[in-house]
PDB file of N, CA, C and O in Angstrom:
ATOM      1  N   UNK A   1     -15.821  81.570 167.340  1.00  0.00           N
ATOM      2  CA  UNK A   1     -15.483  81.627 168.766  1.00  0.00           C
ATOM      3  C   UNK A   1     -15.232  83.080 169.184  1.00  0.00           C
ATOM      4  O   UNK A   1     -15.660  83.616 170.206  1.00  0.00           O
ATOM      5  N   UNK A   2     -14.333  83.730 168.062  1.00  0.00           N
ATOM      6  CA  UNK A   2     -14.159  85.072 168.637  1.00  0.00           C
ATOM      7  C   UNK A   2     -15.369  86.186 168.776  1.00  0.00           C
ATOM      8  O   UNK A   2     -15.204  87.265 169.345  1.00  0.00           O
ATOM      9  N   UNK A   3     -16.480  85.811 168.235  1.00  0.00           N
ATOM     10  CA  UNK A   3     -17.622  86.918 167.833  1.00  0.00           C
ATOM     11  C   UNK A   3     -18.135  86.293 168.999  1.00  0.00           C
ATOM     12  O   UNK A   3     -18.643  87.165 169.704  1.00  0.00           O
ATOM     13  N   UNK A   4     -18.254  84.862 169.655  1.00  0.00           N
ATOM     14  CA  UNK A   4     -18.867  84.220 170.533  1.00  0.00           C
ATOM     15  C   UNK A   4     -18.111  85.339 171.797  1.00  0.00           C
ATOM     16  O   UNK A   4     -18.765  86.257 172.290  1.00  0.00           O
ATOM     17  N   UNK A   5     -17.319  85.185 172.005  1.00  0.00           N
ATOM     18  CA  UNK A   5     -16.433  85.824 173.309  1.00  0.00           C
ATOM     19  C   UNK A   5     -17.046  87.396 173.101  1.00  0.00           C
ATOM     20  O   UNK A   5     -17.592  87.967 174.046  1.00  0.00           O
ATOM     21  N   UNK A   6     -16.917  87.962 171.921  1.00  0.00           N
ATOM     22  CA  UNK A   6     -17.253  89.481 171.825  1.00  0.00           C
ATOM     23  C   UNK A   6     -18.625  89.689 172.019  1.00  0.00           C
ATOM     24  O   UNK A   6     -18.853  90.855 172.341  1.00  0.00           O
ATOM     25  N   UNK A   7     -19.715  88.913 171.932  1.00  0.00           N
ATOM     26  CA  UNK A   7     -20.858  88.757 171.845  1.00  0.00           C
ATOM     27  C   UNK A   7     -21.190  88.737 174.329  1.00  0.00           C
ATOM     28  O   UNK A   7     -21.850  89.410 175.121  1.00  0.00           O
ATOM     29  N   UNK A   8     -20.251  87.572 174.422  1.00  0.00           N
ATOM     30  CA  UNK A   8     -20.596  87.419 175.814  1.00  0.00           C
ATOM     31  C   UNK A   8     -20.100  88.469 176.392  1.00  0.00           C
ATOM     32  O   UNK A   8     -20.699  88.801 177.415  1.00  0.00           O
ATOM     33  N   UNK A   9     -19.074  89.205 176.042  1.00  0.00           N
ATOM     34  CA  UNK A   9     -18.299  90.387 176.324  1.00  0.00           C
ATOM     35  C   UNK A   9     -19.291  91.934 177.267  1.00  0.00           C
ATOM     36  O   UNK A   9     -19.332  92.520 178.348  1.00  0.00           O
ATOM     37  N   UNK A  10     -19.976  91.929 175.775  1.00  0.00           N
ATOM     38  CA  UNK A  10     -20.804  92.908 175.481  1.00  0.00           C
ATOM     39  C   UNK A  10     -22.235  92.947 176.376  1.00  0.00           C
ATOM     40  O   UNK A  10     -22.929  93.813 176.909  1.00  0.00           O
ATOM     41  N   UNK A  11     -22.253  91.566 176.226  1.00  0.00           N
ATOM     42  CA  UNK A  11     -23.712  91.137 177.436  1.00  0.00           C
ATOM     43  C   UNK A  11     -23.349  91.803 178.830  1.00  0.00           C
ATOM     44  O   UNK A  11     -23.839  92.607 179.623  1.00  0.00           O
ATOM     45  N   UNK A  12     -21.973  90.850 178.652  1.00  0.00           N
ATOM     46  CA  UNK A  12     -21.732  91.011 180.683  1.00  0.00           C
ATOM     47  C   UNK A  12     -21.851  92.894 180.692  1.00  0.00           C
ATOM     48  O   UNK A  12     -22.475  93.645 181.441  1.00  0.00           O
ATOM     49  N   UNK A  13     -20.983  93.164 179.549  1.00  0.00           N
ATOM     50  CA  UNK A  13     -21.199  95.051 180.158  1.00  0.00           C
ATOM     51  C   UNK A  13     -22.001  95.986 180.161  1.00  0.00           C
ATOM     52  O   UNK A  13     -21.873  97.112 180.641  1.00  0.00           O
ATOM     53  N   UNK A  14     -22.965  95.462 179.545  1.00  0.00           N
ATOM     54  CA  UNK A  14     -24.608  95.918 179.388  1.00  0.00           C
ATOM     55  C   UNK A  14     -25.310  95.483 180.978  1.00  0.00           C
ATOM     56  O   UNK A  14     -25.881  96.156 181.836  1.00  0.00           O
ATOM     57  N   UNK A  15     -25.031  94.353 180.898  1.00  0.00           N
ATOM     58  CA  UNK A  15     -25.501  94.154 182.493  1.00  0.00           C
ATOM     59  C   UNK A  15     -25.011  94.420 183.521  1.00  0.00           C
ATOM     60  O   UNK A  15     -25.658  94.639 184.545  1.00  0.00           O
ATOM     61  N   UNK A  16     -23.518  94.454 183.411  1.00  0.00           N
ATOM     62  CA  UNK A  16     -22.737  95.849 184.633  1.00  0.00           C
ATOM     63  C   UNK A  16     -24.031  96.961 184.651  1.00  0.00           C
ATOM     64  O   UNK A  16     -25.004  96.995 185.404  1.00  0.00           O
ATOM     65  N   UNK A  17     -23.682  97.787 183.610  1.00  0.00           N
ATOM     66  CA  UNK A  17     -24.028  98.931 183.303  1.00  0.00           C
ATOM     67  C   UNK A  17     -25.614  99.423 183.959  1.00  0.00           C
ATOM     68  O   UNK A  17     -25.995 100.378 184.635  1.00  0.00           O
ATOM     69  N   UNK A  18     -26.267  98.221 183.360  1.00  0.00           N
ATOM     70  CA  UNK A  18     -27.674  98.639 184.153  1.00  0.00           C
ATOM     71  C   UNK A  18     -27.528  98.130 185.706  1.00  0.00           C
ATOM     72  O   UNK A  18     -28.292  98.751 186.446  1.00  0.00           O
ATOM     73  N   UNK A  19     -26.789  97.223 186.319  1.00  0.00           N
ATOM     74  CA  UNK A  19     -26.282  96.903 188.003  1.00  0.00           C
ATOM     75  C   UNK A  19     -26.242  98.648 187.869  1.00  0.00           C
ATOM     76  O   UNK A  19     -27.228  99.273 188.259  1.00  0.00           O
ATOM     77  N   UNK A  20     -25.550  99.076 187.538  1.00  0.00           N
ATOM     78  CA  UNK A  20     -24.614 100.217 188.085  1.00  0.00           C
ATOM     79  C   UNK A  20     -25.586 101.525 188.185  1.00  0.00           C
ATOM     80  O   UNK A  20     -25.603 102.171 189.232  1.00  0.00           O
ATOM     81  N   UNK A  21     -26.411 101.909 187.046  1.00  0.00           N
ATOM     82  CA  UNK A  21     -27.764 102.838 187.115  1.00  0.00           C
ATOM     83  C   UNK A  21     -28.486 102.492 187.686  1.00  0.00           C
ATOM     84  O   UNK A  21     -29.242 103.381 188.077  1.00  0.00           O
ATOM     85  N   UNK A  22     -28.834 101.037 188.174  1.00  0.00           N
ATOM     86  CA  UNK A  22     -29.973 101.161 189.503  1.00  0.00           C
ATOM     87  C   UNK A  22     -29.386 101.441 190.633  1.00  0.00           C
ATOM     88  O   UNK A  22     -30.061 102.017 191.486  1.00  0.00           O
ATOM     89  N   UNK A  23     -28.052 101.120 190.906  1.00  0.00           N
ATOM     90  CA  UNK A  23     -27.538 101.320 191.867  1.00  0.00           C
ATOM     91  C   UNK A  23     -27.377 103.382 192.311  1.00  0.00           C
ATOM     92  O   UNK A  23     -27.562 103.990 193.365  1.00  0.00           O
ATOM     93  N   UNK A  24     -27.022 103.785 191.112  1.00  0.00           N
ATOM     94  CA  UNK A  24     -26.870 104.936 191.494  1.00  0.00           C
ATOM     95  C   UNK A  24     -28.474 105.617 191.462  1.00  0.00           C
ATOM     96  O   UNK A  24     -28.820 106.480 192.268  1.00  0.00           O
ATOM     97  N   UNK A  25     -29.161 105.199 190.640  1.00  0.00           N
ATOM     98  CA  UNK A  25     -30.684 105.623 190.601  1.00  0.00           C
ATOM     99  C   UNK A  25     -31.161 105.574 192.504  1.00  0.00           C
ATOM    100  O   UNK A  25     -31.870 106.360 193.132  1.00  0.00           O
ATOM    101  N   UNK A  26     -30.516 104.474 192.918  1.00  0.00           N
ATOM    102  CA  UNK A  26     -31.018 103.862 194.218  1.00  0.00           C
ATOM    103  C   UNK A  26     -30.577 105.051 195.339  1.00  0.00           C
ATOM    104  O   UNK A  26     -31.157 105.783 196.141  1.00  0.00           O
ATOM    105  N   UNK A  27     -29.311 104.812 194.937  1.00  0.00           N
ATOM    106  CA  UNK A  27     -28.638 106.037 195.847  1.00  0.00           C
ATOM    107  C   UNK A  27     -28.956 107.858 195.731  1.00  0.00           C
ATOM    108  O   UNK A  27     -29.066 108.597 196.710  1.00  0.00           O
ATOM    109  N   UNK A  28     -29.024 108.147 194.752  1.00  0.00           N
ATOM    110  CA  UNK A  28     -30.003 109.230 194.419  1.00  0.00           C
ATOM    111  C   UNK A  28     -30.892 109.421 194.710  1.00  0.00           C
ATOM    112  O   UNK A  28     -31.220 110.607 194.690  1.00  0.00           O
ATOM    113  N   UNK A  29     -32.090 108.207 195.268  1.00  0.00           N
ATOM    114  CA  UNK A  29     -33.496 108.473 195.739  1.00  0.00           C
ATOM    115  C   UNK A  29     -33.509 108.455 197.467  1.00  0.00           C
ATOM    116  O   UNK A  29     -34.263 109.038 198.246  1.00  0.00           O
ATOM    117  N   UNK A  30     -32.205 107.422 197.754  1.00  0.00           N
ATOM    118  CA  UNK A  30     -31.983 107.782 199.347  1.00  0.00           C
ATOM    119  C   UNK A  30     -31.600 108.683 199.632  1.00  0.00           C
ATOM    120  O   UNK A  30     -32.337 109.015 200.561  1.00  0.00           O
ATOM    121  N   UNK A  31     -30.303 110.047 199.388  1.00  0.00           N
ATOM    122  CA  UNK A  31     -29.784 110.980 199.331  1.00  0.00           C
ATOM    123  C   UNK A  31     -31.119 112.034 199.281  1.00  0.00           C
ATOM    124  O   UNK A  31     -31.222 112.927 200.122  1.00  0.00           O
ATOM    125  N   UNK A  32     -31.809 111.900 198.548  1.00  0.00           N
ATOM    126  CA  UNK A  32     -33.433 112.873 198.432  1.00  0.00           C
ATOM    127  C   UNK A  32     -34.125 112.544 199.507  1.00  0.00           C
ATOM    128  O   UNK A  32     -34.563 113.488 200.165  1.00  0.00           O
ATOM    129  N   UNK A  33     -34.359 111.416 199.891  1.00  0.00           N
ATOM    130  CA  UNK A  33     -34.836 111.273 201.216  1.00  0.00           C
ATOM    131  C   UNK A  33     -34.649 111.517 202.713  1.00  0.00           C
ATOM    132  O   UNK A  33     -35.443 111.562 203.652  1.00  0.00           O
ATOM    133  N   UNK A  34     -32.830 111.713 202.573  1.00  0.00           N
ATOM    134  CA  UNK A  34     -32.281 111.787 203.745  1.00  0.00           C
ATOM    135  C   UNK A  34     -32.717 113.704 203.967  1.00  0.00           C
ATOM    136  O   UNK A  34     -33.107 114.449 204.867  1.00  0.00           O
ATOM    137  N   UNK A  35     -32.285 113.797 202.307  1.00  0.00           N
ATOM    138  CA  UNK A  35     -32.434 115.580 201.941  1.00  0.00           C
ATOM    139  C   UNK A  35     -34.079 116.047 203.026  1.00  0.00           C
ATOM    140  O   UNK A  35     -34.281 116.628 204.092  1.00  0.00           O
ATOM    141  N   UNK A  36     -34.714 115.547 202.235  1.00  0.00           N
ATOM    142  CA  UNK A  36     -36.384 116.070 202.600  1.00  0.00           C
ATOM    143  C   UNK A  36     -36.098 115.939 204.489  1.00  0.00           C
ATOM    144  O   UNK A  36     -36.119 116.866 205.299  1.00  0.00           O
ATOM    145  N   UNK A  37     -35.805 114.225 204.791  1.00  0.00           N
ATOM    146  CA  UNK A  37     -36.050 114.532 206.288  1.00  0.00           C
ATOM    147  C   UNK A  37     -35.533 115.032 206.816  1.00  0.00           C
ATOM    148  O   UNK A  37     -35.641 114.791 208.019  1.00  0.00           O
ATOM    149  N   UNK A  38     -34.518 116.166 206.382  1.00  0.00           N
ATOM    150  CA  UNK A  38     -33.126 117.151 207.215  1.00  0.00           C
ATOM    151  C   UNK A  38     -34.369 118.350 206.978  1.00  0.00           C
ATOM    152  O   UNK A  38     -34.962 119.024 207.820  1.00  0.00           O
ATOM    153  N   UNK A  39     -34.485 118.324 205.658  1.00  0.00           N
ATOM    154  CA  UNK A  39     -35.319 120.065 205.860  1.00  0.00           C
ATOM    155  C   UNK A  39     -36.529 119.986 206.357  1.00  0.00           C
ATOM    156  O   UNK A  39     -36.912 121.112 206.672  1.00  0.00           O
ATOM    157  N   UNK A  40     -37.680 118.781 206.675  1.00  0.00           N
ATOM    158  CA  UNK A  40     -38.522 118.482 207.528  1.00  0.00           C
ATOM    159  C   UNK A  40     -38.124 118.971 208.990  1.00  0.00           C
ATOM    160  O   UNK A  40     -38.808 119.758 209.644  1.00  0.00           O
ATOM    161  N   UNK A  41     -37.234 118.548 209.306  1.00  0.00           N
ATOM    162  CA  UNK A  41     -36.649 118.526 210.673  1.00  0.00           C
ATOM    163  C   UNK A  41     -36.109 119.543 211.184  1.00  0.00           C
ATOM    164  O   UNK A  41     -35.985 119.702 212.398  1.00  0.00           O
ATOM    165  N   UNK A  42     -35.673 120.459 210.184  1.00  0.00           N
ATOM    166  CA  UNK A  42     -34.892 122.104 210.271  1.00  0.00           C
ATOM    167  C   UNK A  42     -36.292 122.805 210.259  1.00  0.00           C
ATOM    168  O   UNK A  42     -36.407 123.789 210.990  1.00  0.00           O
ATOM    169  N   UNK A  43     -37.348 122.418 209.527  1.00  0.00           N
ATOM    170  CA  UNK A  43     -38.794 123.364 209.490  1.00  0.00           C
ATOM    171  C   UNK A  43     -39.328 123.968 210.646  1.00  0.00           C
ATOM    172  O   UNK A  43     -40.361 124.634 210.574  1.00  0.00           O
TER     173      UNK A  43
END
């Protein structure tokens, strides 16, 4: 039971973890975008 719990443990925070890098991957590629259309717009 206990390796069972440490086992589901480990899943759930692996799958946080990648939630959390697409999320910031996501936000990183909007932030570049907002970037480009400011210096588009300053050009």
């Amino acid at each position: 039971l206990h390796a069972f719990l440490c086992a589901k443990q480990s899943l759930a925070i692996r799958f946080y973890f990648r939630i959390q890098t697409a999320a910031i991957s996501r936000i990183i590629s909007l932030d570049f975008r907002i970037y480009m259309m400011l210096q588009a717009a300053m050009a």
